[in-house]
N, C-alpha and C positions, 0 to 999 in steps of 0.2 A: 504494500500500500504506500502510496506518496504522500512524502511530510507526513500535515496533522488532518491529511482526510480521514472522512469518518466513515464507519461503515455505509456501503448502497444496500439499501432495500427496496425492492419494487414489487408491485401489488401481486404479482407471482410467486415470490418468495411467503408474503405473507398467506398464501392462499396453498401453496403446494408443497412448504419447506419438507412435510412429515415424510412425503413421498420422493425425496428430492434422492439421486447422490449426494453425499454429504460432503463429499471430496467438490464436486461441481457446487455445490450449494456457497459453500467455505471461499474459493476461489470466487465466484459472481459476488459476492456480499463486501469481499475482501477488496475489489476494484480489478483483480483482473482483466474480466472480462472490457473493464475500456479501453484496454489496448490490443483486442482479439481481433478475428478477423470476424468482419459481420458481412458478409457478401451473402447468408441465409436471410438478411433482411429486404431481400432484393424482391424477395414476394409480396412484399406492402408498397414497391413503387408508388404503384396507384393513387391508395390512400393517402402515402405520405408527400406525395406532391398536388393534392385535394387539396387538403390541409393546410400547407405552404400558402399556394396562391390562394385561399379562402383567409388567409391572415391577410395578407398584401392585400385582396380586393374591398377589405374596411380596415387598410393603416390609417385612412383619415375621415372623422365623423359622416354618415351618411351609409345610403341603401348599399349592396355590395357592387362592385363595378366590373359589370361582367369579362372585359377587354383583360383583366387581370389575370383571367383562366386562358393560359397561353396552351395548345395543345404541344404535348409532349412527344418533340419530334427522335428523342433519345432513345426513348419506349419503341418495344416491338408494339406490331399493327395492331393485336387484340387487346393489347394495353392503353393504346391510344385509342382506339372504340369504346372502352369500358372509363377512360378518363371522359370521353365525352356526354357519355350516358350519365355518371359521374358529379358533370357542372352542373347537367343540366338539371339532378334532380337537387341540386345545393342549391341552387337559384330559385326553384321550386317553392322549398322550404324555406331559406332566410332571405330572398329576393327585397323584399318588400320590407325588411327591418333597417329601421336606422339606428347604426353602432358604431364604434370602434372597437377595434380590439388592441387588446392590451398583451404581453408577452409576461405571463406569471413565471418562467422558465422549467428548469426538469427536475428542478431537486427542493427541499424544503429539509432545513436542518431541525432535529429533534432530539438540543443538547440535553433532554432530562434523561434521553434513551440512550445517547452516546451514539446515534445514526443518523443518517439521512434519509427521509422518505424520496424517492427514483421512480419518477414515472409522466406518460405525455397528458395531463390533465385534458387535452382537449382545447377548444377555439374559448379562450377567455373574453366576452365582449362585455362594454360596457352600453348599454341602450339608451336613448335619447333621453327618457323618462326618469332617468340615472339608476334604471334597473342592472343586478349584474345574470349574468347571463353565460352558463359552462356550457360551450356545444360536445358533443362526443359524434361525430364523425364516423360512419360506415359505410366501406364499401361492400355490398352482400353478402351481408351477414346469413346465419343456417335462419334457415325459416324457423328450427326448433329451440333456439337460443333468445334470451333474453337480451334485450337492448342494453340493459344497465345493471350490470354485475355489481352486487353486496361489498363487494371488494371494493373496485373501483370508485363505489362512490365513498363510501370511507373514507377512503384517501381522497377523493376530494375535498369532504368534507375540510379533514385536517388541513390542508397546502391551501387552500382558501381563506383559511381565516383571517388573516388578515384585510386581507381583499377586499372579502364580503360578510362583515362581520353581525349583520342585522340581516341581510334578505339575498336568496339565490336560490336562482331557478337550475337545475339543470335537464338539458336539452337532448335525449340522442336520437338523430335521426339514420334509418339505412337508405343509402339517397340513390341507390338501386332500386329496390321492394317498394321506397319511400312510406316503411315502418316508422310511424314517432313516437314517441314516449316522454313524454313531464313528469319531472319530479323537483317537488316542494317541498325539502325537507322542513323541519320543526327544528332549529338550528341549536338551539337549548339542547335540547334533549337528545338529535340525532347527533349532535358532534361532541357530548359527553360521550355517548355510548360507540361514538366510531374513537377517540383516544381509548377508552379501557380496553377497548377490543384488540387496536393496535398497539398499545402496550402490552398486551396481554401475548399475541400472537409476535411482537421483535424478540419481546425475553427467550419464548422457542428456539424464531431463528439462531439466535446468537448461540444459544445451548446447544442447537444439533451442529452449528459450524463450530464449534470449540473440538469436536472427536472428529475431524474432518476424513472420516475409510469413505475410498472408494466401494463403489459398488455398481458392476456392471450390469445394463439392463436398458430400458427402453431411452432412459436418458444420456444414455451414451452419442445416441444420433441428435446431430449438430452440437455437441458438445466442443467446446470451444480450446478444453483441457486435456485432449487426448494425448499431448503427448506427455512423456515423463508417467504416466497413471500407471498403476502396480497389476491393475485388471487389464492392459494391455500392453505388455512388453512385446521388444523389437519395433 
């Protein structure tokens, strides 16, 4: 780990540590992994350049501007299809909002834990009404999956707070299916009970990366720490 960073936790760790390798678990927490090869994250293209040009198309107060959705001549052709389908359903849903957005970033330190909360919160806007406003962004999602994971919003709860510390909506739409889901939390009472939960579930983490054994098994594939690992010598 470098210098005085602090452990990364992201909403996967807190959600899958029990079943995790402890060896991969131990190295991801520990920072490893942000000097790994991530070229597996090349299957979110999509989303992840949605998202990008949906920040740019309200850097400054007002509707979104659609000229901002540059299509993505980088991308193979069925990428650029699916970017299309893409704007069009982002336009769809927040066309007609007047916002800004705002850059909360990817991390959120939590010195009483001795970690850092790690994860993409989603399009943070600020609404004309000076409502705040967390989008979550999908591109076709399983028809059988929930829009907004227990997890996830947790964590957002937490890395908001400052933010938006009296009123937040959060937003996820599938801007394929054009699935949407609101939620309002009770901010009293859900973001007590998303800290104890989250404290409750790093003390884990940090307890199963303390015995860091390998252990080979499904989380072996795209694991980032294959080499040097004692479950796969040569």
């Amino acid at each position: 780990m470098d210098g005085d960073e602090l452990p990364r936790i992201s909403p996967r760790h807190l959600r899958l540590a029990d079943e995790m390798c402890r060896r991969r678990l131990a190295r991801e927490v520990q920072g490893g992994k942000r000097n790994s090869n991530s070229t597996g994250d090349m299957r979110f293209a999509v989303s992840n350049r949605i998202e990008a040009d949906a920040r740019l198309s309200q850097s400054e107060s007002g509707p979104p501007r659609p000229e901002a959705f540059v299509e993505p001549n980088d991308l193979e052709p069925e990428q650029q299809a699916l970017y299309r389908a893409a704007t069009r359903g982002y336009l769809d849903a927040f066309g007609r909002e007047s916002a800004v957005v705002v850059d909360l970033g990817w991390r959120t330190a939590l010195p009483e834990l001795g970690v850092e909360l790690s994860s993409n919160l989603g399009i943070a806007t600020e609404l004309a009404d000076g409502g705040r406003e967390l989008r979550k962004v999908l591109v076709g999602a399983r028809r059988d999956s929930k829009l907004l994971d227990p997890v996830d919003v947790r964590v957002a709860l937490v890395r908001t707070e400052e933010w938006a510390p009296v009123q937040l909506d959060i937003v996820a739409v599938d801007v394929i299916e054009q699935r949407r889901m609101r939620h309002e939390p009770d901010l009293d009472a859900d973001r007590a009970e998303a800290h104890e939960w989250i404290s409750q579930r790093v003390e884990r983490v940090l307890e199963l990366t303390a015995d860091p054994r390998p252990q080979a098994g499904r989380d072996c594939q795209g694991c980032a720490f294959i080499s040097g690992c004692a479950k796969h010598p040569g």
